[in-house]
C-alpha positions as CSV (number, residue, x, y, z in Angstrom):
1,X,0.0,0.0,0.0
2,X,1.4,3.6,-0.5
3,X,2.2,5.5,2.5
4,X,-0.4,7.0,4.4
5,X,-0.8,10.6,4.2
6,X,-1.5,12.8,7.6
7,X,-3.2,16.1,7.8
8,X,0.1,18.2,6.2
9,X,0.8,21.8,7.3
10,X,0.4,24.9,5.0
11,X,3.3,24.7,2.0
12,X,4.3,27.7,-0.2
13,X,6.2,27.9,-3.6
14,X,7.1,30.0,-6.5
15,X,5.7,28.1,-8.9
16,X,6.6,29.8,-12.7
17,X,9.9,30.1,-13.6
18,X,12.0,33.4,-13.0
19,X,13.6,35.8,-14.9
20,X,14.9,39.0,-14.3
21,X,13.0,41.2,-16.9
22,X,11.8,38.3,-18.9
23,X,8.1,36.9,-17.3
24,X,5.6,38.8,-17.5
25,X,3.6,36.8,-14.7
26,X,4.9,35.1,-11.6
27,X,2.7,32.5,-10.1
28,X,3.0,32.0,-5.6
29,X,1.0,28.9,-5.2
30,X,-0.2,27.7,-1.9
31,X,-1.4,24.4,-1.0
32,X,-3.0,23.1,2.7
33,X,-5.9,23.7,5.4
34,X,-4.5,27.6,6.2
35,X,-3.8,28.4,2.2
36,X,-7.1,30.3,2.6
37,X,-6.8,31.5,6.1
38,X,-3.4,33.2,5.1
39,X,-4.5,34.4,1.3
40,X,-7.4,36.5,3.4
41,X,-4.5,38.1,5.6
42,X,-2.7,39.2,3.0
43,X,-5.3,40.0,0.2
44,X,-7.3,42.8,-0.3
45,X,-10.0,42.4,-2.8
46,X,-11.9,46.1,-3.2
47,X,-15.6,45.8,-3.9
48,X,-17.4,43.2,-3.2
49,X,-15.9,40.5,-4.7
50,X,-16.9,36.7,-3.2
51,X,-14.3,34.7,-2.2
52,X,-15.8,31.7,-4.2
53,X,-14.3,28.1,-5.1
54,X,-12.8,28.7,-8.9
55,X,-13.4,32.4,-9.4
56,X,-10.3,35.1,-9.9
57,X,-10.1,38.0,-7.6
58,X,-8.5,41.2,-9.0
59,X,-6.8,43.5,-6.0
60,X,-3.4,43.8,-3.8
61,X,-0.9,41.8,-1.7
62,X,-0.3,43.7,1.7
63,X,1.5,43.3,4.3
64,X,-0.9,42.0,7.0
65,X,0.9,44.5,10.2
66,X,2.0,47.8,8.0
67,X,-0.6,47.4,5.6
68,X,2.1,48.1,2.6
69,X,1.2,47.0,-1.4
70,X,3.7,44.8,-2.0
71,X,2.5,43.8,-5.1
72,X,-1.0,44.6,-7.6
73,X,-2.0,40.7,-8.3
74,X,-4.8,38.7,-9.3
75,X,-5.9,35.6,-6.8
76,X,-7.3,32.6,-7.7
77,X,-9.0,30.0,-5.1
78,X,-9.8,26.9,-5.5
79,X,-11.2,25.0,-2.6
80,X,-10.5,21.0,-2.0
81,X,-11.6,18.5,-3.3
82,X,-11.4,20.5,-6.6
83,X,-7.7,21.0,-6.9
84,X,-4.8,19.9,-7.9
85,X,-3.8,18.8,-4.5
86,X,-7.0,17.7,-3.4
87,X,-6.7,20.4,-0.5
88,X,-7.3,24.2,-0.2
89,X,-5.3,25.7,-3.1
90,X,-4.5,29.4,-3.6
91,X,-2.6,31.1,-6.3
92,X,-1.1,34.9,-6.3
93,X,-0.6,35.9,-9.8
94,X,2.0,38.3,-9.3
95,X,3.8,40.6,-12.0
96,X,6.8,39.0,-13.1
97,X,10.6,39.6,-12.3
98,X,12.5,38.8,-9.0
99,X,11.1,41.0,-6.6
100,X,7.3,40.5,-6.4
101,X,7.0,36.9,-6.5
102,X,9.8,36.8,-4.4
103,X,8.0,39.2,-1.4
104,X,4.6,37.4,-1.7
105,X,6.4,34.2,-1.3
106,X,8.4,35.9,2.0
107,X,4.9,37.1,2.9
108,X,2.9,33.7,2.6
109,X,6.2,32.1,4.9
110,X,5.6,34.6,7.5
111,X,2.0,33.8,8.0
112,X,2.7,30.2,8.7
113,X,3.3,28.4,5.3
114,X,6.3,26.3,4.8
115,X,8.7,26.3,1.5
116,X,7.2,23.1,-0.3
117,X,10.0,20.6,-0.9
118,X,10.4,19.3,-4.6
119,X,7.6,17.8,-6.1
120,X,6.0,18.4,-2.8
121,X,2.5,19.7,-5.0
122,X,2.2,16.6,-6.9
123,X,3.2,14.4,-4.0
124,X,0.2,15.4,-2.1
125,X,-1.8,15.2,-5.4
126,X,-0.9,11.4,-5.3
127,X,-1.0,10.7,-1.5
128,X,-4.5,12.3,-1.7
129,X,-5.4,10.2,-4.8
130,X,-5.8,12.5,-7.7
131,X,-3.4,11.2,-9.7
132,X,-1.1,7.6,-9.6
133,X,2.1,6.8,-9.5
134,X,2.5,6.9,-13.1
135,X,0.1,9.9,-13.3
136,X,2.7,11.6,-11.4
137,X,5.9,11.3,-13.0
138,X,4.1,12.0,-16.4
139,X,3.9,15.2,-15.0
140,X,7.3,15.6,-14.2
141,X,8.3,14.3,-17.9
142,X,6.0,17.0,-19.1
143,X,8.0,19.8,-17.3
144,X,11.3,18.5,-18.7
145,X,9.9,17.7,-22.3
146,X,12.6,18.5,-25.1
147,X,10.4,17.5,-27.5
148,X,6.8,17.6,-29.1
149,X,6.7,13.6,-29.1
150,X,8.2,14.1,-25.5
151,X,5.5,16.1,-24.7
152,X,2.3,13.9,-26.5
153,X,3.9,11.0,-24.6
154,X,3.6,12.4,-21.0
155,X,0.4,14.0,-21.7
156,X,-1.0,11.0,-22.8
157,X,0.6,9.3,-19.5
158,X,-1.3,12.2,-17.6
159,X,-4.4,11.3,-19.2
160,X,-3.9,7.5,-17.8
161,X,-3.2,5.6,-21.2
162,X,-0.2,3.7,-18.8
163,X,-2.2,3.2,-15.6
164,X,-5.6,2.0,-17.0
165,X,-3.6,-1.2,-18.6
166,X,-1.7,-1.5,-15.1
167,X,-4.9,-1.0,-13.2
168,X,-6.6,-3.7,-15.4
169,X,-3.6,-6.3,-15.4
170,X,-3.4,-5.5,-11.5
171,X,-7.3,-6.3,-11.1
172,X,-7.4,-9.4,-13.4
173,X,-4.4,-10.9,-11.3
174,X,-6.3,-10.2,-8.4
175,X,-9.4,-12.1,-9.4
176,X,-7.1,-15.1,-10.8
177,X,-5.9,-14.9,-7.1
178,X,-8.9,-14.9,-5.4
179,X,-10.4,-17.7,-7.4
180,X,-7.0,-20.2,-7.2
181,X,-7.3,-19.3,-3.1
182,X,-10.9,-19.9,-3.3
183,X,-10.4,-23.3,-4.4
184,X,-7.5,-23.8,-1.8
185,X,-9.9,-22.7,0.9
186,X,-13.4,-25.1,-0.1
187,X,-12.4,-27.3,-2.5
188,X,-15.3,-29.5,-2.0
189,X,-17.9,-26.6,-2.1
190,X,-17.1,-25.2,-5.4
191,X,-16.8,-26.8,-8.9
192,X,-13.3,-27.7,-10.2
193,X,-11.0,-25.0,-11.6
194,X,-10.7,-24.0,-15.2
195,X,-7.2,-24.6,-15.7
196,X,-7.1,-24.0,-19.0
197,X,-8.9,-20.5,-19.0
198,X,-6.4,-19.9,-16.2
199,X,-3.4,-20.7,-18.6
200,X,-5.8,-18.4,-21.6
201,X,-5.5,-14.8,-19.3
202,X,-2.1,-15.6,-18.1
203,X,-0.6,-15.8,-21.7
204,X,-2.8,-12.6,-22.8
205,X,-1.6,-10.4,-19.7
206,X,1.8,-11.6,-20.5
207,X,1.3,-10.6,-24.1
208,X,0.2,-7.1,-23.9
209,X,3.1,-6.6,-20.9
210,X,5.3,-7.5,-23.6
211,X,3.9,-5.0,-26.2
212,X,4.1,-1.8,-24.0
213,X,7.9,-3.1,-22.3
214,X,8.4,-2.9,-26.2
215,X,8.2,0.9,-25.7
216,X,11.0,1.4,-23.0
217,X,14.0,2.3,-25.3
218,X,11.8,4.7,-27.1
219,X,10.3,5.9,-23.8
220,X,14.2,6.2,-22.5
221,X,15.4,8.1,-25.6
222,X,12.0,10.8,-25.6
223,X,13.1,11.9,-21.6
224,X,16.7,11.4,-21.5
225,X,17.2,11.8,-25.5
226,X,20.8,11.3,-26.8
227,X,24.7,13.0,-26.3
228,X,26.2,12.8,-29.9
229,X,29.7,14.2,-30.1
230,X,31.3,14.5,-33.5
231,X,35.1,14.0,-33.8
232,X,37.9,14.0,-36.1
233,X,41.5,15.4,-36.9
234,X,41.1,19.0,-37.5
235,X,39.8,20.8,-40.2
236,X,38.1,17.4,-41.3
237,X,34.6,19.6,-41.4
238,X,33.3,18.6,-37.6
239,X,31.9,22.4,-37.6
240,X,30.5,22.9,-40.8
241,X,29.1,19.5,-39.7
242,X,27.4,21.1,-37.0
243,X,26.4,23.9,-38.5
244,X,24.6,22.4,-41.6
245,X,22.8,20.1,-39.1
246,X,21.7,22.9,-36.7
247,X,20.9,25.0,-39.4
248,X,22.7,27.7,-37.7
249,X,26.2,29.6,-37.3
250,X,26.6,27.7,-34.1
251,X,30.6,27.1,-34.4
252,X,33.3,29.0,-36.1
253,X,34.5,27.6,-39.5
254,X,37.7,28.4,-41.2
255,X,40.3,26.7,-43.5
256,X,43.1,27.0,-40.6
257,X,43.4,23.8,-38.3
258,X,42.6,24.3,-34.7
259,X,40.0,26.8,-35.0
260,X,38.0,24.6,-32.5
261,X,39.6,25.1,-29.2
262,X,36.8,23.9,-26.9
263,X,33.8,22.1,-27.3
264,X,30.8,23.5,-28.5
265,X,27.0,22.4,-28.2
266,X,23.8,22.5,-30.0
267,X,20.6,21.1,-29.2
268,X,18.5,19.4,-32.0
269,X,15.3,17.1,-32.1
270,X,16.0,14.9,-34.8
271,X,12.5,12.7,-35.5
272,X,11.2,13.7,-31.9
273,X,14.3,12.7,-29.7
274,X,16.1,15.4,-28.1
275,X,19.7,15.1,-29.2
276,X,23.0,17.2,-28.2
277,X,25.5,17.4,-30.9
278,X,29.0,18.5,-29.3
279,X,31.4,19.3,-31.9
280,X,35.0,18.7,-30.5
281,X,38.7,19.8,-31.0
282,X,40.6,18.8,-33.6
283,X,42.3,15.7,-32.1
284,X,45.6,15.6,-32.8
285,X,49.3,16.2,-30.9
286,X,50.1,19.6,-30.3
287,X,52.3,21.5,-28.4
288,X,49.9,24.8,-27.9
289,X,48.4,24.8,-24.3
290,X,45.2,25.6,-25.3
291,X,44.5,23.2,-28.3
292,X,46.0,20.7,-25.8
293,X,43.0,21.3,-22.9
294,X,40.9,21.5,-26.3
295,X,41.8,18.1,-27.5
296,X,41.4,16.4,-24.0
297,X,38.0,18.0,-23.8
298,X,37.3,15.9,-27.0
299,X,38.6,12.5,-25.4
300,X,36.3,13.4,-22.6
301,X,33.5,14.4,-24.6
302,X,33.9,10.7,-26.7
303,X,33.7,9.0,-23.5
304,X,30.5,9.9,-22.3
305,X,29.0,10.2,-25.9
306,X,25.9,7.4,-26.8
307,X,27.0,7.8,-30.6
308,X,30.6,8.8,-31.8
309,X,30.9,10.8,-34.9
310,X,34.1,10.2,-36.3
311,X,34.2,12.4,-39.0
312,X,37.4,12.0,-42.1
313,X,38.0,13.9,-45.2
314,X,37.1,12.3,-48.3
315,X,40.0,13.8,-50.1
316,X,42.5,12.8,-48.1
317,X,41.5,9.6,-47.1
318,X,41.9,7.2,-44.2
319,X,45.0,8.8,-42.7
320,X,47.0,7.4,-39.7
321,X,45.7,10.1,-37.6
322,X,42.5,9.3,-38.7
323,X,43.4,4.9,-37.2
324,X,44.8,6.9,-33.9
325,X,41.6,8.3,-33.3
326,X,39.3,5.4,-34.4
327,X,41.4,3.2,-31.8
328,X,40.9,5.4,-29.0
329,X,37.1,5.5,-29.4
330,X,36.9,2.1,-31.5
331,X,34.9,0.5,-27.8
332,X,32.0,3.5,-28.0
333,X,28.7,2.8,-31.1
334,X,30.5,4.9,-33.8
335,X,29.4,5.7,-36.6
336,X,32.1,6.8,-39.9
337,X,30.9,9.8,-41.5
338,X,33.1,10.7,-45.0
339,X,32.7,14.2,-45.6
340,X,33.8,17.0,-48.0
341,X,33.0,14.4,-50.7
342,X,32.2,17.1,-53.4
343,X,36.1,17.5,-53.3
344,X,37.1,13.6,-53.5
345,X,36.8,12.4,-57.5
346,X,36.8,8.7,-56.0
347,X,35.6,7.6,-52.0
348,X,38.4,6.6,-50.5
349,X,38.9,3.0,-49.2
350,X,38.3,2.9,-44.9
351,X,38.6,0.1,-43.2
352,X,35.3,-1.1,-41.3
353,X,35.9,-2.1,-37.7
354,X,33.5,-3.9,-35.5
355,X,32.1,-1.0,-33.8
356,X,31.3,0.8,-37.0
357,X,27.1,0.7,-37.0
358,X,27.1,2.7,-40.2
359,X,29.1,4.7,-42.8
360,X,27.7,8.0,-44.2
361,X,28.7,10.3,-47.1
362,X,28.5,14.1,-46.3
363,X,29.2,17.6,-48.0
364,X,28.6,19.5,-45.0
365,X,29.0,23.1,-47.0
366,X,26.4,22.1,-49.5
367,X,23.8,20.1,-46.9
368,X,23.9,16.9,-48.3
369,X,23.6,13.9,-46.4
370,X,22.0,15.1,-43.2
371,X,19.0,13.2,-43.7
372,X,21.2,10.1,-44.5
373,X,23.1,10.7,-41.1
374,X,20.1,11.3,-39.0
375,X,18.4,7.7,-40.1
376,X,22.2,6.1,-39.3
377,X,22.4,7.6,-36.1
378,X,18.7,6.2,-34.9
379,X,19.0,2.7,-36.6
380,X,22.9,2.7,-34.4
381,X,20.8,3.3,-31.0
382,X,17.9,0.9,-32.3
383,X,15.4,3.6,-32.6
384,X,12.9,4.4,-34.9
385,X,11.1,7.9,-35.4
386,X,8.9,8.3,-32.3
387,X,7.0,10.6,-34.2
388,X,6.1,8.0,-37.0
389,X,5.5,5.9,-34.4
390,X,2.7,8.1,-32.7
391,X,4.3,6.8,-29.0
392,X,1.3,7.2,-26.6
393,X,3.0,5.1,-23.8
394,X,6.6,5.4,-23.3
395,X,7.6,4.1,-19.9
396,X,10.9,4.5,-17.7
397,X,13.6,2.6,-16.1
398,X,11.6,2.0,-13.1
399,X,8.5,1.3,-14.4
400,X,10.2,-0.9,-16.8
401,X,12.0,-3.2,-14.4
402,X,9.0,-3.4,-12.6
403,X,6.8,-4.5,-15.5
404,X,9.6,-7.3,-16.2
405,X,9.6,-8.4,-12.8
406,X,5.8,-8.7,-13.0
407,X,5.8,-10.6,-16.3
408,X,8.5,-12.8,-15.5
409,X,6.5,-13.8,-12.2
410,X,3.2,-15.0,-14.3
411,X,5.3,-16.5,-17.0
412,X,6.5,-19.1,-13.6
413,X,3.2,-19.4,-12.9
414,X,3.1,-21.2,-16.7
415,X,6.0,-23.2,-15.7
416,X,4.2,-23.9,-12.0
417,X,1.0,-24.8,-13.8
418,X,2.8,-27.0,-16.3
419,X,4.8,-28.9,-13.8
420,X,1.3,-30.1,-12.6
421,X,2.3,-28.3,-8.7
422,X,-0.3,-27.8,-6.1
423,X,-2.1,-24.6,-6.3
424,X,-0.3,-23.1,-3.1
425,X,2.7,-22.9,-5.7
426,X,0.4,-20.8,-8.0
427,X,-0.5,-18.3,-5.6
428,X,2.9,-17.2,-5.1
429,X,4.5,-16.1,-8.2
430,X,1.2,-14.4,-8.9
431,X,1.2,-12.8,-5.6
432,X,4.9,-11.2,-6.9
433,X,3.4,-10.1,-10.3
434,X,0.6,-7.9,-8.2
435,X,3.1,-6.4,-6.0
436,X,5.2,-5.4,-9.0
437,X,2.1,-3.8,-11.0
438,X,1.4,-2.4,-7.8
439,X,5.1,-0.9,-7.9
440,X,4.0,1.0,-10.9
441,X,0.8,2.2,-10.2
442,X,1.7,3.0,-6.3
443,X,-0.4,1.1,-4.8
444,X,2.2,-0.9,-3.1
445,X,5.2,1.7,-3.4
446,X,8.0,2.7,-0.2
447,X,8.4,5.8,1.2
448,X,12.1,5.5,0.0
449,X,11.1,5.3,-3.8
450,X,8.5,7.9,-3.6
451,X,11.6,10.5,-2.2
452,X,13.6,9.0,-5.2
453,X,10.8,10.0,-8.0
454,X,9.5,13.4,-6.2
455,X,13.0,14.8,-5.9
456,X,13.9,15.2,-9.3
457,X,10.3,17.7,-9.9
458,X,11.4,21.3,-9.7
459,X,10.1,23.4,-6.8
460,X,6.4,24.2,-7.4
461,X,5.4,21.5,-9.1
């Protein structure tokens, strides 16, 4: 069972993000039994506004002793059950900036609210039943979408297209359960069991498990997406690379080797994954101090890269410099990209390693071969588009090895029932699989593993 959730003081957050002359609004959002209590301290609605459930209240934040505007705001109340929280929710809808959201916040503190922890809004909106488990931390891959497909995915986990099958698989379990224990219990009052319909749902819930577990790479790649870093010896084209792919100016291209002394970064969403392109250094020995931290930055860069670019010129061929490099980042999913080929009358000869997934054929100045590198680069990670794909459930590490654990428990129950055991030895492994769809759903989650999921929301959320 999840944890139990007790009657939880007052909490307080800025709840829209901050920037010095950027927002236009900031929102202070309030959450508990005094959030109303303290909103009517520090609120002064003219007129004769009602303090209704859902409505928007136009006047100013004071300060409740010196009776000072701190701030010309609009309130909205929204009164449990119907809130995000389940509990008395108030929102200040400040102007935007440092300063305002910053003093109503100080204000709301003062008259007895608490700073919310991370996560702490959508925590109680799951301890208080509003949402699940995997409700929840669709909302936190909403907040850190990079993508549109990121975005349709947790939405679509929001709107329960994960936790209705979990739900369902967790209630069909239960009723095989109760029926295998029923027998256990009064054998001779109730007709013999129907092993073979038994056997029928345990092969379709172990079937549709396996469809959605299908989704976890895809689901991994949408939140985490994909570190790319392009190397090469310099002036090979690893910028003009870059640049053609970004469709931008994002790194400085000239004829002279070395012009890269750091690396540099681009963000991209190639078919609805979220990828970082970091063009590198030329790598290459060199006695200048800077190239030097430049080119180790590279080796660096390499090693915590899912995908190696290593990029050659097509004029010049497969060089030795070129085998130096390709042996020091030969053990990482590489993938050979031959570029400047409008200058090459024939494609030089390269020798295909193992770890080669793919070789592509670029002209980075003219565009060409972009598309052709962006299909290599998913097919090397064993991803499709997730946009073609129209990915409506996309689940996570956790969820993941919990769904496997739960599969893995009815497909012994197969074995159990094969093997012609007692029905005691039934009942157990199907016991394991409930407890891990109950894992997923929260229904039987720690306290431990909730602080795990809820501290990587932002503050306010």
């Amino acid at each position: 069972m999840a944890p139990e959730y007790a009657a939880a003081e007052t909490i307080a957050a800025i709840a829209t993000a901050i920037v010095p002359q950027q927002g236009s609004i900031g929102i202070v959002r309030m959450s508990g039994s005094e959030a109303i209590a303290i909103a009517e301290r520090l609120f002064d609605a003219p007129g004769r506004q009602p303090w209704d459930s859902h409505r928007v209240l136009y006047g100013y934040v004071r300060h409740p002793q010196t009776r000072q505007v701190v701030d010309e705001a609009l309130l909205l109340l929204m009164k449990a059950p119907r809130s995000y929280t389940r509990e008395d929710v108030v929102e200040f809808h400040c102007h935007g900036g440092i300063m305002p959201v910053q003093q109503v916040l100080q204000l709301c503190l003062e008259a007895g609210a608490r700073l919310a922890e991370p996560g702490e809004f959508t925590l109680r909106a799951f301890l208080n039943g509003r949402l699940d488990l995997t409700q929840a931390q669709s909302v936190a891959d909403l907040v850190g979408a990079q993508s549109a497909a990121a975005a349709q995915a947790a939405l679509a986990g929001i709107r329960g297209k994960l936790s209705q099958p979990i739900r369902q698989w967790r209630a069909d379990s239960l009723d095989l359960l109760a029926e295998i224990e029923a027998r256990i219990d009064f054998e001779e009052d109730l007709p013999p069991l129907d092993e073979a319909e038994i056997v029928r749902q345990i092969d379709r819930l172990v079937g549709e498990m396996s469809e959605i577990l299908g989704t976890a790479q895809q689901g991994e790649l949408l939140r985490m997406g994909l570190k790319v870093a392009i190397v090469g010896r310099p002036n090979v084209g690893k910028s003009s690379l870059l640049n053609a792919w970004s469709r931008s100016d994002r790194a400085i291209v000239t004829d002279l080797p070395g012009t890269t002394r750091d690396v540099v970064e681009s963000q991209l969403v190639v078919r609805g994954i979220p990828v970082q392109i970091l063009d590198t250094a030329g790598i290459r020995e060199t006695e200048d101090r800077v190239e030097q931290i430049g080119v180790e930055r590279s080796r660096l860069a390499a090693e915590s890269a899912d995908v190696v670019l290593l990029t050659v010129d097509a004029a010049l061929g497969w060089t030795p410099g070129d085998r130096e490099i390709y042996d020091r980042v030969k053990h990482r999913p590489l993938i050979l990209v031959i570029n400047k080929i409008d200058r090459a009358d024939t494609l030089p000869e390269i020798p295909v390693g193992e770890s080669i997934r793919a070789t592509v054929k670029t002209c980075a100045v003219r565009n060409e071969g972009i598309e052709d590198l962006e299909t290599a680069l998913l097919q090397a990670v064993g991803a499709g588009s997730v946009e073609a794909a129209n990915l409506e459930i996309a689940i996570d590490r956790r969820q993941a090895a919990a769904l496997t654990r739960a599969k893995t428990c009815l497909e012994q129950v197969q074995k159990t029932i094969a093997d012609h055991l007692p029905l005691d030895f039934w009942t157990i492994d199907l016991r394991g699989a409930i407890q891990a769809l109950g894992e997923i759903s929260g229904e039987e989650v720690t306290e431990s593993v909730l602080d795990r999921i809820f501290s990587r929301f932002c503050i306010g959320k």
